[in-house]
N, C-alpha and C positions, 0 to 999 in steps of 0.2 A: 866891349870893354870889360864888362863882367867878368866873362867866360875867358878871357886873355889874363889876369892879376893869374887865378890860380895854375893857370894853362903854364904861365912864364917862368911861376916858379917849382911847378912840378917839371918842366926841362931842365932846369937849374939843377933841383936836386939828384935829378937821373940822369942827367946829361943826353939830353934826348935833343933830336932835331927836329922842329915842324917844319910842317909842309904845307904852307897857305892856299886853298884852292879858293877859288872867285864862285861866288854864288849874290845873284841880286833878289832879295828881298821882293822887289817889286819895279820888274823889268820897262826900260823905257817904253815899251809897245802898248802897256798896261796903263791906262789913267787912272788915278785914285779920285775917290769920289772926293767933295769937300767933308770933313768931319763936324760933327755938331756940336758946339761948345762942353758940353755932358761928358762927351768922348773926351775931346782935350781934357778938358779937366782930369778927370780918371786915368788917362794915359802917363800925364805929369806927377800927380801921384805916385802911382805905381813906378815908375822909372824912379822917382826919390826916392819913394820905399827903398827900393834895389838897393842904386847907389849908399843907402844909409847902410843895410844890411850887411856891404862889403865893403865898407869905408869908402867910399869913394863918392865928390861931386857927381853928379849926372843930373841933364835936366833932358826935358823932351823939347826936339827940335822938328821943328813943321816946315823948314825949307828944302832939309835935303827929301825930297819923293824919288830920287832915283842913284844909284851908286857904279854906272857901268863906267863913268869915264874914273872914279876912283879906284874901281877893279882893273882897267887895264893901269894906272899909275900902279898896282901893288906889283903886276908884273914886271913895269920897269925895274922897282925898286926892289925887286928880286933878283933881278939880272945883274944888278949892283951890290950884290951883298947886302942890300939896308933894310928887306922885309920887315922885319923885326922893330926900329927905329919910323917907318912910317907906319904902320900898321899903328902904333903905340898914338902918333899926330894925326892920324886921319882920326882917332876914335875921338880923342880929343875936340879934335874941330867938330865933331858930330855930336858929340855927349857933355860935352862940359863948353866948350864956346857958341853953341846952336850957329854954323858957317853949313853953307850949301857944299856939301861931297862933291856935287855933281858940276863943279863950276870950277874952271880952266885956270882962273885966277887963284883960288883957293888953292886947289892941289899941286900949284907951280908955287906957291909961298911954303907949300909944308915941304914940297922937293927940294925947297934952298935950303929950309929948314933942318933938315938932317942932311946936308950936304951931296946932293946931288946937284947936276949941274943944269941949271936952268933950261937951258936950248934944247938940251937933249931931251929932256923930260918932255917938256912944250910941244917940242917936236913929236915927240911918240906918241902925246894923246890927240894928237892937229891927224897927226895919219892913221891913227885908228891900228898902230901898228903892233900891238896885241889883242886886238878882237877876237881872235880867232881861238888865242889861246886861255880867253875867258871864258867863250862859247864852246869850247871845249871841256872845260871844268866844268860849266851848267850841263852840259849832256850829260856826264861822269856821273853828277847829284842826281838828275832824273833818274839814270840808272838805278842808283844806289835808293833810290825812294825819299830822298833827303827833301823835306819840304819848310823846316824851321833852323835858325842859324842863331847859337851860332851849332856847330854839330864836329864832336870828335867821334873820329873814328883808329881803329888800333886792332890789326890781324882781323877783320871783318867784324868786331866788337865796337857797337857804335853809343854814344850816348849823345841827346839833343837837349838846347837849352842851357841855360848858365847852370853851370853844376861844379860842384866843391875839392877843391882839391882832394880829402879821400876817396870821392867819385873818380874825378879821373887818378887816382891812384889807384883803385879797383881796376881800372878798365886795363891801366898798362899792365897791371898784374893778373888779370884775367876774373880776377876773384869776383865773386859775387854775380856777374852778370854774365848773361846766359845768351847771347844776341848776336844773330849773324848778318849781319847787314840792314836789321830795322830798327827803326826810332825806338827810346826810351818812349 
């Protein structure tokens, strides 16, 4: 959500197209430990910091641990034209409403939500029928070395992390940063 405010309106003013690739934070195969109250604490913090820093509500949400059935929904809603439009309701439902990503119901209320059609949507996360083409972006990012999100990248000039619109204003204009293919 961060790294999307400036991301949106540096396209805006360049008229640039993005290109959302699926990358999971922390892959269904993976269990997360529980965390220790210290940690929450600290985490919630930090995530209001942010949020304050860039105007924006943001609280920390301890439901969603995994994002693959929201990653193959980005693909639907790419296939639709509505990238853009969910991308914007899923952060929401993960940043500012604390709603589980990873649940069928939730990502079928944010697909009515920006108007897609319910069955269809339902239907493509029931059959798993972009997996392939998330686990495909994940291979891309191994490639690329990408290990933190959110991560732009621009003519093999990458920058990692919530970064400021003159950041990525550097990176489309090349200036400043020196980087072929690795992390800030």
């Amino acid at each position: 959500m961060i790294g999307k405010v400036p991301l949106d309106q540096l396209a805006k003013d360049y008229q640039l197209t993005v290109e959302w690739k699926a990358f999971e934070l922390r892959p269904e195969d993976v269990e997360i430990p529980e965390k220790s109250p210290g940690f929450i604490a600290r985490a919630k913090a930090s995530i209001e910091a942010l949020g304050q820093k860039y105007g924006l509500q943001m609280t920390f949400n301890n439901k969603s641990k995994h994002s693959s059935l929201a990653l193959e929904g980005s693909k639907y809603a790419e296939e639709h034209g509505q990238e853009n439009a969910y991308h914007d309701a899923l952060f929401a439902a993960q940043f500012q409403e604390e709603k589980n990503i990873n649940d069928l119901q939730v990502l079928t209320e944010i697909a009515v939500q920006i108007g897609l059609d319910r069955e269809e949507f339902l239907n493509s996360l029931v059959t798993r029928k972009y997996r392939e083409a998330v686990l495909a972006d994940e291979e891309e990012a191994k490639r690329l070395g990408i290990h933190l999100i959110p991560c732009f990248i621009i003519d093999g000039r990458s920058a990692s992390g919530a970064q400021s619109y003159e950041t990525l204003e550097k990176l489309i204009q090349g200036h400043g940063l020196n980087i072929t293919g690795n992390l800030l």
